[in-house]
Backbone bond lengths (Angstrom), bond angles and torsions (degrees), N, CA, C in turn:
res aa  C-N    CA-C-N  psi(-1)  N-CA   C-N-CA  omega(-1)  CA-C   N-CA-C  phi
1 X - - - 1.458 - - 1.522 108.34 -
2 X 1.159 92.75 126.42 1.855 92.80 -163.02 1.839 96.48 -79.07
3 X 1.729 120.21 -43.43 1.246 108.57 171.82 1.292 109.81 -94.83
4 X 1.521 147.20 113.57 1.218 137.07 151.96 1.353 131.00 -48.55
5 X 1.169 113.83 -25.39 1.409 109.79 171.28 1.970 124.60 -114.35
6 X 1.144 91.86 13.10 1.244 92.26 177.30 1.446 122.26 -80.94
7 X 1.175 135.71 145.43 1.649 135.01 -168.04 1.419 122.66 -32.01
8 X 1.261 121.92 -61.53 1.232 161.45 131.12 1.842 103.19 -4.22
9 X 1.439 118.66 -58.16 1.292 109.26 -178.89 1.304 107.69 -86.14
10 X 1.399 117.63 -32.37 1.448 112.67 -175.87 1.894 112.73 -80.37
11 X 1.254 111.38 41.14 1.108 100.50 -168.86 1.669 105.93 -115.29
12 X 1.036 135.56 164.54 1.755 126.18 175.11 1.351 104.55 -96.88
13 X 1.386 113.74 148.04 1.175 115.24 -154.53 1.313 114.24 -82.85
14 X 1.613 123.87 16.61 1.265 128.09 169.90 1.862 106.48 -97.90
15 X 1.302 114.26 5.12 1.217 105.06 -167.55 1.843 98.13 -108.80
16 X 1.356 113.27 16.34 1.590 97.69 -177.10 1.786 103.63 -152.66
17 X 1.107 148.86 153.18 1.332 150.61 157.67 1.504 120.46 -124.87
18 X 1.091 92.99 -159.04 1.711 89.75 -176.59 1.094 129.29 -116.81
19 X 1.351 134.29 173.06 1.907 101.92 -164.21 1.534 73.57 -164.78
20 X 1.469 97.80 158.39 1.655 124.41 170.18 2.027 119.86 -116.49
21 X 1.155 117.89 159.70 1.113 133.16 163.28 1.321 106.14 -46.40
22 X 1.733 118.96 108.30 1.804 112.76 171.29 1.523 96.99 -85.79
23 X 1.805 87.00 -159.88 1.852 89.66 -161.20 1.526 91.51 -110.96
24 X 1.185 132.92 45.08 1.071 136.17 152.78 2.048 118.05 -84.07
25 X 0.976 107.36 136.92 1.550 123.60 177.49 1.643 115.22 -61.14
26 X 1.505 113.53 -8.13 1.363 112.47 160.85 1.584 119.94 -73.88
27 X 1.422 135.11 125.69 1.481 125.45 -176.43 1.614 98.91 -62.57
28 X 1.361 141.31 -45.84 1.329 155.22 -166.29 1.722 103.40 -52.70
29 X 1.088 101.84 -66.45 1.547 106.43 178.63 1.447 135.62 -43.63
30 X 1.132 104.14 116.54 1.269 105.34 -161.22 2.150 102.84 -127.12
31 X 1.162 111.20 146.63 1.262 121.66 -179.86 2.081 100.81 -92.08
32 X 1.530 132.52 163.41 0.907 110.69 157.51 1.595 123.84 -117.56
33 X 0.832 145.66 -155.85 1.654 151.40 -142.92 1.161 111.50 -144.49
34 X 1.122 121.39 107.61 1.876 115.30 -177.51 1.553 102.85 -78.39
35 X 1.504 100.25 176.37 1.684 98.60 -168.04 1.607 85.70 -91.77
36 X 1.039 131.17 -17.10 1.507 116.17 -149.79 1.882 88.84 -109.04
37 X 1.542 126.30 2.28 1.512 118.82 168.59 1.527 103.01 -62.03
38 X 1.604 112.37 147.71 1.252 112.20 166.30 1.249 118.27 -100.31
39 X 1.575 131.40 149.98 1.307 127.32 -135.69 1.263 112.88 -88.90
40 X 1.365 125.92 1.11 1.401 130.00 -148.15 1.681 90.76 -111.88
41 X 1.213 97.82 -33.16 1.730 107.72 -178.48 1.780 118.15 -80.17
42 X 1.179 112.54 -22.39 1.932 146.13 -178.34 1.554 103.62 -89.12
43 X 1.400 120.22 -69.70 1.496 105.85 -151.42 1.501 91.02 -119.78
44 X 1.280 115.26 159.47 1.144 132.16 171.44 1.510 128.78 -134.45
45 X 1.154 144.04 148.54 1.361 155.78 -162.91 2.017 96.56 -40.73
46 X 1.818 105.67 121.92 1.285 113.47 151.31 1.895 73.19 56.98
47 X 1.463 139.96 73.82 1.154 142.17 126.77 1.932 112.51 -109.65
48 X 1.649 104.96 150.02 1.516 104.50 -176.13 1.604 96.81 -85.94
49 X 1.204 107.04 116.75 1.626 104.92 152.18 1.519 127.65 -91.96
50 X 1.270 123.96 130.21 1.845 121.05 168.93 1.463 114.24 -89.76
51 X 1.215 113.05 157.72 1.261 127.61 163.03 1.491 104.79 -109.79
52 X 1.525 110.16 110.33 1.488 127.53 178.08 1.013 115.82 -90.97
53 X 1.408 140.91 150.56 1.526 156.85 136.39 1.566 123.35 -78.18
54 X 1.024 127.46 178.81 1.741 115.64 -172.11 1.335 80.65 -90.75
55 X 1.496 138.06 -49.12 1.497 110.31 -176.54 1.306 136.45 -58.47
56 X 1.461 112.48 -13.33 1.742 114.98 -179.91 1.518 88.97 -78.21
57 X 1.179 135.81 -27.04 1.620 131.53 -157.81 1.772 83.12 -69.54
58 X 1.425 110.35 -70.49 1.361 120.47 -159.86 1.392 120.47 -61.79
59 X 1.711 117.98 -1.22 1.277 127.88 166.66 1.901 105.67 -82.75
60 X 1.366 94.85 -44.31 1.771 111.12 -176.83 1.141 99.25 -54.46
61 X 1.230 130.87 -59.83 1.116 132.03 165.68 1.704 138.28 -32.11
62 X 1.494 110.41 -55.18 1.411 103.83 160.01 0.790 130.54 -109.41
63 X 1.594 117.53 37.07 1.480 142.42 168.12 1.528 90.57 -93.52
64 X 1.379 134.00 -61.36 1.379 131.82 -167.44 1.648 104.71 -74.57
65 X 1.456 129.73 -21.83 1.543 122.33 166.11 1.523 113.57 -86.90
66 X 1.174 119.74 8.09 1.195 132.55 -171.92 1.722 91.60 -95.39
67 X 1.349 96.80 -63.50 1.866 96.22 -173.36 1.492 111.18 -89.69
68 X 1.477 124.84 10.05 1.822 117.21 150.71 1.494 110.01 -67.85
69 X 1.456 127.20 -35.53 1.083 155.37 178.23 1.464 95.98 -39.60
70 X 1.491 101.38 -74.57 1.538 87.93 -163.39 1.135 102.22 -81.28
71 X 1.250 149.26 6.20 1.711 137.68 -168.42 1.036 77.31 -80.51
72 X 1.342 126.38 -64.73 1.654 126.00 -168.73 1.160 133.37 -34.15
73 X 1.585 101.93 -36.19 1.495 104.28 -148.76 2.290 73.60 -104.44
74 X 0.781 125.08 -10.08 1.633 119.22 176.89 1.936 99.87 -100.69
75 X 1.146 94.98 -12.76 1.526 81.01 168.96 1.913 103.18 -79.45
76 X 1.245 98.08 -68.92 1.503 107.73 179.10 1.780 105.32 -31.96
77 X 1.308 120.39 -75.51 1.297 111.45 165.84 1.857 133.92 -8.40
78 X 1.630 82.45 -56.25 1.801 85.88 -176.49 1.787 104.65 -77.99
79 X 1.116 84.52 -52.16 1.886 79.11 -178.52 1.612 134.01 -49.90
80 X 1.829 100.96 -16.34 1.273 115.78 162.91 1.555 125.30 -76.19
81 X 1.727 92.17 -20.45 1.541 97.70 177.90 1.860 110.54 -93.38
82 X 1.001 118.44 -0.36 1.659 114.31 -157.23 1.611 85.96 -84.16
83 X 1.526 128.26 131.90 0.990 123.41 -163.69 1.981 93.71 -135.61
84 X 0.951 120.25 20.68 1.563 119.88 179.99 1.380 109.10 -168.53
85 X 1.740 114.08 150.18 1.948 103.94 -180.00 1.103 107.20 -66.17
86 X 1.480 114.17 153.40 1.044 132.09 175.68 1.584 123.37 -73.24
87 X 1.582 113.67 -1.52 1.321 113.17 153.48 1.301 119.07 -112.27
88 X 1.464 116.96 36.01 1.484 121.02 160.07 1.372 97.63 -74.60
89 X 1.188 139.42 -54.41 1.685 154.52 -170.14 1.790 101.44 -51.45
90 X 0.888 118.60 123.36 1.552 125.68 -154.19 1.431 97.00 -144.05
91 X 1.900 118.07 120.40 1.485 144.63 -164.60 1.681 90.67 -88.24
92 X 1.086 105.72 127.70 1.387 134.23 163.48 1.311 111.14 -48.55
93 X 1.069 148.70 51.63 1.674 146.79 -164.26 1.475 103.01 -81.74
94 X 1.523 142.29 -20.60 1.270 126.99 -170.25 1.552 100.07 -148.13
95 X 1.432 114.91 153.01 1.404 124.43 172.83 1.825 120.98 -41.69
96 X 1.585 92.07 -36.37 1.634 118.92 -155.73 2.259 94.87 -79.64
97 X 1.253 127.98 -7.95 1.054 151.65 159.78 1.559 118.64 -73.47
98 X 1.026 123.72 -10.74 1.945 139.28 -171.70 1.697 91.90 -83.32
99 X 1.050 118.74 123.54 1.515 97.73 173.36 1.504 102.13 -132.47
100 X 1.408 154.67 128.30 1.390 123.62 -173.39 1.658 125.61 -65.34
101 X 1.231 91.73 4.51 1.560 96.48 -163.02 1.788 108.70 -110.44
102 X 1.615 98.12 2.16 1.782 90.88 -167.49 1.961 89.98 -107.89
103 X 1.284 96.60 -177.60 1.612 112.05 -160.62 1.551 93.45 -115.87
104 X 1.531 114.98 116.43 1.633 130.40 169.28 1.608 120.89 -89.57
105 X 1.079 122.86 162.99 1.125 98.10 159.99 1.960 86.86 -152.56
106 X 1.466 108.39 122.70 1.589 112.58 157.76 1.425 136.86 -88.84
107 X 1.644 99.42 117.31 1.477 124.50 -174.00 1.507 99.79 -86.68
108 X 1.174 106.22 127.98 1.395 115.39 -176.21 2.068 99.07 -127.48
109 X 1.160 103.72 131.49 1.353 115.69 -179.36 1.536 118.13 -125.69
110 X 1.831 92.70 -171.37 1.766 75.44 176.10 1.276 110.55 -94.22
111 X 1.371 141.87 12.30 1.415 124.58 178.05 1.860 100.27 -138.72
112 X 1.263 96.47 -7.03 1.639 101.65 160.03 1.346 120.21 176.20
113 X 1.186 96.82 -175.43 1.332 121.33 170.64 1.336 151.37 -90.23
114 X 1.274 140.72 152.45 1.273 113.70 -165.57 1.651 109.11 -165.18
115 X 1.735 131.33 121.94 1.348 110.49 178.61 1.476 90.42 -121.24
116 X 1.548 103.41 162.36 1.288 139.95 -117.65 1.931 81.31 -145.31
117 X 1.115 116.44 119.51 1.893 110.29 145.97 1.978 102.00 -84.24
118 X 1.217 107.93 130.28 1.806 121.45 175.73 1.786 101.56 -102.62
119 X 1.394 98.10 -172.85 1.656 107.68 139.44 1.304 106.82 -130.00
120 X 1.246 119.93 -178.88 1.181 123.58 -178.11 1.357 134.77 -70.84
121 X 1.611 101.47 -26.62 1.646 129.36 153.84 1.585 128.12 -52.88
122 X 1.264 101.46 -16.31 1.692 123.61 -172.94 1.207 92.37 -57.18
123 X 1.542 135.06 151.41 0.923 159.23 167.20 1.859 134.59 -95.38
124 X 1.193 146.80 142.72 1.459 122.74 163.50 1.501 110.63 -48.96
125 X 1.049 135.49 -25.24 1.682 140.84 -164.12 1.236 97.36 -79.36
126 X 1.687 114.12 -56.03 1.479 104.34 179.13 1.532 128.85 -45.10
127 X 1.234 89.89 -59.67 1.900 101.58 165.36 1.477 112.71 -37.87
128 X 1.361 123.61 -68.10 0.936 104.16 175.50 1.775 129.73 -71.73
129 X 0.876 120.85 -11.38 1.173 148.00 151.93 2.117 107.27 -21.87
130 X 1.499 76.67 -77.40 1.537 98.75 175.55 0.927 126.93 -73.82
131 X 1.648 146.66 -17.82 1.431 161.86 122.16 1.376 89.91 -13.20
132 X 1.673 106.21 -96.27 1.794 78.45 -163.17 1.686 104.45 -100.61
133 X 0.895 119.03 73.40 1.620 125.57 129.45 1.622 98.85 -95.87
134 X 1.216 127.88 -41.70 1.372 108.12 -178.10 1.144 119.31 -105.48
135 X 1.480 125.65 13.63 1.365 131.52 137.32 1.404 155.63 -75.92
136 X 1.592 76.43 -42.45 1.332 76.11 171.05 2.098 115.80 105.93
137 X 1.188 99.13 -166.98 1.454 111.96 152.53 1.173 125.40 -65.31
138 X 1.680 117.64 -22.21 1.693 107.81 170.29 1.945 95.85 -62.71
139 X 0.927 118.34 -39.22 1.562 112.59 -171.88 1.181 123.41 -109.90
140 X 1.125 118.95 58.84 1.796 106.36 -175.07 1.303 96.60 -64.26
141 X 1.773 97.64 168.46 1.479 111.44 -156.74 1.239 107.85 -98.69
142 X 1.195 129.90 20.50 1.277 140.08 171.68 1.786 113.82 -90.94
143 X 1.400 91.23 -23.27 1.781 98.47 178.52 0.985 103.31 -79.09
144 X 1.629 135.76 -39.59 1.624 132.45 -158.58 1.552 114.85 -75.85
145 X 1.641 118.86 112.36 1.284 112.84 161.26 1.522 109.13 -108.02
């Protein structure tokens, strides 16, 4: 035991198991490992395994109700701010749409791009607003900053 006194070492070995990376988008989260999984089906080549205690569970735990919390509380936020439909916001599809006098706004992503006619009243909420109204589930609005 490289720490002797750390929680983790001082623990009996019925009080902790082992757990893997789930398929959740949190790095923290972790699924755990029954004793009776067979290994070929569980771990795989160059994967991190932990050795858990019921207290790392119960930290994971209100570490992940800790951050539903705020999705929530930034979802609620934006939706209080979205102040127009989200198909008032109208995609630039042709040159003949450029007007000098109307209000753009460029969305830049990771696989593209995209301009937008706004008004000037438009909001950040709207934008996101309108992302996923026309996304959808690829974007819930909890992802968009």
């Amino acid at each position: 035991r490289k720490f002797p006194t750390a929680r983790l070492s001082c623990a009996a070995e019925a009080e902790w198991g082992l757990a893997v990376k789930d398929e959740s988008m949190l790095v923290f989260s972790k699924r755990p490992v029954a004793d009776d999984d067979i290994i070929t089906n569980v771990f795989y080549d160059r994967q991190d395994i932990w050795a858990m205690a019921d207290w790392d569970w119960a930290e994971m735990r209100a570490e992940i109700a800790r951050l539903r919390k705020v999705i929530v509380d930034d979802v609620a936020h934006t939706m209080r701010n979205v102040r127009h439909n989200p198909e008032r916001i109208v995609p630039v599809t042709s040159n003949k749409q450029i007007v000098p006098s109307q209000s753009y706004v460029l969305l830049t992503g990771w696989f593209k791009q995209q301009c937008c006619i706004v008004q000037p009243e438009f909001t950040v909420a709207d934008i996101k607003a309108y992302l996923h109204h026309k996304n959808g589930a690829r974007m819930p609005i909890e992802s968009l900053d």
